[in-house]
N, C-alpha and C positions, 0 to 999 in steps of 0.2 A: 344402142348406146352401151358403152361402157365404162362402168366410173369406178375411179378407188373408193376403196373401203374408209371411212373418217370414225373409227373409234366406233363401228359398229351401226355406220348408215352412209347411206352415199355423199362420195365427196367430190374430190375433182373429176371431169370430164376426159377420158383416156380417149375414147375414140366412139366416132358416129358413123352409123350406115348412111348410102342413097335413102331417097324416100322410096316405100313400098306401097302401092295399093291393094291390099285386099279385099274383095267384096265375098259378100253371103255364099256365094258358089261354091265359093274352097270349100267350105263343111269346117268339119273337125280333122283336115288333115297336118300336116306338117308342112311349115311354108318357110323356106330358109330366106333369112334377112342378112347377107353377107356384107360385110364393109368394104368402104369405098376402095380402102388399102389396106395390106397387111399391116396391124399392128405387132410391135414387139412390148412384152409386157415381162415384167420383172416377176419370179414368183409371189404371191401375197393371193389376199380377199379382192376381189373386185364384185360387183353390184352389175347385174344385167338388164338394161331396161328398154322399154318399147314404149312410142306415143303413142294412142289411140283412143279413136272419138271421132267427132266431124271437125271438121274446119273452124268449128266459132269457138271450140272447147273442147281440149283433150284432158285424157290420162295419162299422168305418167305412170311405168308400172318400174319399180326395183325391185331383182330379186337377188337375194344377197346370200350370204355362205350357211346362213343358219335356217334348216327347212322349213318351208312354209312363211318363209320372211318375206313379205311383201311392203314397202311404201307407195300408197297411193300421192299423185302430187297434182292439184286442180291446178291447169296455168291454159292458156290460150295456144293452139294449136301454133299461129306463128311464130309466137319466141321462140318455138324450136328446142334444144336441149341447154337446160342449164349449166354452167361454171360457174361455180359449183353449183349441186342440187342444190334443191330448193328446199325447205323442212314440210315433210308429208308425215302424214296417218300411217302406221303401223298396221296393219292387216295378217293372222296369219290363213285365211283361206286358201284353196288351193290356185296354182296355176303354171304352165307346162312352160320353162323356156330355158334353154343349155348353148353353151358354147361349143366349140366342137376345136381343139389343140390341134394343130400342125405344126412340122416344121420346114 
C-alpha cells in the first residue's frame, strides 16, 4: 500500500498491491510485493505500508519519510486497507521496506 503523507502520518490511500502470501520459508529474505498497476505519483512524502498477521487480525505497518517512523494500526484483516488510514501507535523500532522508482 501506498498513502500520502497527511501533515506528517498516513493519509489517503494512493495505491494497493495483489494479496501476497508469505510463509516461514522465505527466512529473512527479500520478497517483492509489486502493485497491481503502475502507479504515477506526484513528487511529495508518501507512507509505505504492508498488512500482516492472520486472517482474524492484522497489522498495518507505515513507514513514512522520517527514519524509523513506523505506525502500527490494529484493524481486521478483511477491511483490507483504509481511505484514509486509520490513527495508529507511533513506533520508532526497526523495519526493512523501500520502494524501488521506475519510469
Amino acid at each position: 500500500m501506498i498513502y500520502r503523507d497527511a501533515a506528517g502520518a498516513p493519509g489517503a490511500l494512493a495505491a494497493v498491491g495483489p494479496e501476497q502470501v508469505v510463509t516461514p520459508a522465505a527466512g529473512g529474505e527479500w520478497i517483492a510485493l509489486p502493485l497491481a498497476t503502475p502507479v504515477s505519483l506526484a513528487p511529495g512524502t508518501y507512507w509505505l505500508g504492508i498488512l500482516t498477521g492472520d486472517t482474524s487480525k492484522a497489522t498495518v505497518h507505515y513507514v513514512g519519510g522520517t527514519p524509523g517512523a513506523k505506525v502500527y494500526i490494529w484493524d481486521a484483516y478483511a477491511n483490507g486497507a483504509g481511505n484514509p488510514a486509520s490513527v495508529g501507535t507511533f513506533d520508532t523500532g526497526p523495519m526493512s521496506i523501500y520502494a524501488e522508482y521506475t519510469r
